[in-house]
C-alpha positions in Angstrom: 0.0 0.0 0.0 1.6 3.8 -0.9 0.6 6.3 1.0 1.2 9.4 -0.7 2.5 12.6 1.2 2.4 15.3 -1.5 1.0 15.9 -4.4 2.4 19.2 -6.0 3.9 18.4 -9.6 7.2 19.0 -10.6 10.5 18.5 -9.1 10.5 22.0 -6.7 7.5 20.1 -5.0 9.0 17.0 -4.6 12.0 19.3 -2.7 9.7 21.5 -0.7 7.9 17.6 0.5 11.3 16.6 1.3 12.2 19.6 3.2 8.7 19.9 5.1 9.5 15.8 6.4 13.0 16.1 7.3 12.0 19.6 9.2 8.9 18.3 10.6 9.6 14.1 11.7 13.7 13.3 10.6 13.6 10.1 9.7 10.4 8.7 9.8 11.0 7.9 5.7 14.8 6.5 6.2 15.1 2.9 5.8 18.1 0.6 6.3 19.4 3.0 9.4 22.3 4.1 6.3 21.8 7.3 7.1 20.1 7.8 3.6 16.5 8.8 3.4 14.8 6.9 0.7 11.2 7.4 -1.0 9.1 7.7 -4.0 7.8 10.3 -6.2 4.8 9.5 -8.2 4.9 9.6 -11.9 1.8 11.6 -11.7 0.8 14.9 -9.6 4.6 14.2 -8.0 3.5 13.0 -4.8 5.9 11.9 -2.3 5.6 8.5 -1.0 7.1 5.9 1.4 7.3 2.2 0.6 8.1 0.3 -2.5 8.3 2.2 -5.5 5.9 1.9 -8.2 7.5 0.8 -12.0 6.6 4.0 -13.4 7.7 6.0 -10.2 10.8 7.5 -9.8 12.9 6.6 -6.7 14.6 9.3 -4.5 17.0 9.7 -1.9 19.3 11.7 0.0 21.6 11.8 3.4 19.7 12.1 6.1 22.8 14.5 8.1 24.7 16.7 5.5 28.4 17.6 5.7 29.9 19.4 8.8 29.6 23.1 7.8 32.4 25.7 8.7 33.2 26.3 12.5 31.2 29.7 13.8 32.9 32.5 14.9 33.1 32.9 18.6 30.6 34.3 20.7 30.9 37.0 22.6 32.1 37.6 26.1 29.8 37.1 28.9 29.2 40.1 31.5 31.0 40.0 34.6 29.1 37.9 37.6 28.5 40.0 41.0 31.0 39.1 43.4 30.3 36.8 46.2 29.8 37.0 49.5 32.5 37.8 52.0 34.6 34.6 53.3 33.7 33.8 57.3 37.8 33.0 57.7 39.5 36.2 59.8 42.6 34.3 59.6 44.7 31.2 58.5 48.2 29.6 59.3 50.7 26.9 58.7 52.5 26.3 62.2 56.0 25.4 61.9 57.8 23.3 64.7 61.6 22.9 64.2 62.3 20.7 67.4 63.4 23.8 69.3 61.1 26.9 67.9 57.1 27.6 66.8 56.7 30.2 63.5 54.7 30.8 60.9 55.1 29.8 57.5 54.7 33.4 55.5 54.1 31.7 52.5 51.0 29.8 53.8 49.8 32.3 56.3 47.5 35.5 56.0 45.6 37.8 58.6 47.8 37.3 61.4 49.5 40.5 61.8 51.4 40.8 64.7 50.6 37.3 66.5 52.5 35.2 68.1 52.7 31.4 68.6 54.8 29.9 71.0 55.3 26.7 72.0 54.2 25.2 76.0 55.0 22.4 77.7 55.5 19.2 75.5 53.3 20.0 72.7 51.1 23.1 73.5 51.1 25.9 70.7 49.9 29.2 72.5 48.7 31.8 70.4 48.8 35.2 71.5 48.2 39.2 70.4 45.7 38.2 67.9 44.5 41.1 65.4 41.0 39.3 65.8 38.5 38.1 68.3 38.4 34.2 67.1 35.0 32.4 67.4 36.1 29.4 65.8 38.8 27.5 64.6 39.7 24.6 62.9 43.1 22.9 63.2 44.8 20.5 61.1 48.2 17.6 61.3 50.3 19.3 58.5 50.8 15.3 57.3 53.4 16.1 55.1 55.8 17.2 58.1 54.2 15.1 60.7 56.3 12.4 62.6 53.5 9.4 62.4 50.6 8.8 60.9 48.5 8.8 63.7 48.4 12.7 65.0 45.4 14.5 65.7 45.0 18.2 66.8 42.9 19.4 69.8 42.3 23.2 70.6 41.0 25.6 73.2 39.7 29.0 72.6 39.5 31.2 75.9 37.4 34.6 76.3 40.3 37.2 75.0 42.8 38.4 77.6 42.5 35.0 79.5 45.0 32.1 79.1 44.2 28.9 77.8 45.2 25.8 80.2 48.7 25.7 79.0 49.7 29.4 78.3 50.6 32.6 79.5 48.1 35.5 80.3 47.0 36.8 76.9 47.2 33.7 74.9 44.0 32.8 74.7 44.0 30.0 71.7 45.8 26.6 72.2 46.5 24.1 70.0 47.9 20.7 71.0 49.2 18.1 68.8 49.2 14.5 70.1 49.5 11.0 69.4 45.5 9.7 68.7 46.6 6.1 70.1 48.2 6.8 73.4 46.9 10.2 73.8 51.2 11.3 74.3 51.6 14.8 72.9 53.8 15.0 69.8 55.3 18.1 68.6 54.5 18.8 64.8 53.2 21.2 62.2 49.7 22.0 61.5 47.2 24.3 59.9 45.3 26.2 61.1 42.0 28.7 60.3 40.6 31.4 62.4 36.5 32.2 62.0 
């Protein structure tokens, strides 16, 4: 059975039929998943049809995706996003301990200004004469110059102008590095971030 899908004669009606289907459905006349649309054209009217061709009908086809066409010029820039919001962090640091002295590393610290960190006891890192009030902190085993694998960090933050429970008078934040298996405290670097 043909079913016939156009009926305008001559061959710019047979084009504008083929157009209209590959616009409107794709493929629904390709057969053989080639990538080549066939179908018919009726001798008479020029009717576009879909199934087996009639003897007197003439058979049509064409590629179904053409050739890649030139690249496109690039698009224009976008507009600048609004900036976002403001960090929480006031401060960070990477704690240094050389077996005899605490520092900072100035390459991998910011917002400190003038404080100090000093080392209590066996492994109590004072800081004092922050440029802050500190809410928070968060401190980290620098793993890369730790001694084991097994280091944690624990940390005290005092009301400011008190000391923390192994500091002087003034150093109110205290970070202690320690040995998470047998609680013994270990000397090491560490990171740390101020909120």
């Amino acid at each position: 059975m043909r079913r016939v899908l156009a009926s305008r004669a001559g061959s710019a009606a047979v084009g504008a039929a083929a157009a209209l289907l590959l616009a409107g459905g794709g493929y629904a006349i390709a057969s053989g998943g080639t990538g080549t649309i066939h179908a018919c054209v009726h001798k008479h009217g020029g009717g576009l049809y879909v199934g087996h061709c009639g003897r007197h009908d003439r058979k049509l086809s064409w590629n179904a995706i053409g050739p890649r066409g030139p690249q496109g010029q690039p698009g224009q820039s976008g507009q600048t996003g609004q900036p976002g919001p403001a960090g929480s962090a006031l401060a960070y640091a990477h704690v240094t301990w050389d077996g005899a002295t605490a520092g900072f590393d100035p390459t991998k610290t910011a917002g400190m200004g003038s404080a100090t960190v000093t080392k209590r006891g066996n492994a109590a890192f004072c800081f004092g004469n922050l440029p802050f009030t500190p809410h928070n902190a968060t401190a980290t085993i620098d793993f890369a110059g730790a001694p084991g694998n097994s280091l944690i960090t624990q940390l005290e933050i005092d009301a400011p102008g008190t000391a923390a429970t192994n500091c002087n008078a003034g150093e109110n934040v205290q970070v202690e590095t320690l040995n998470a298996a047998t609680s013994n405290p270990v000397p090491t670097h560490f990171y740390i971030t101020f909120s």
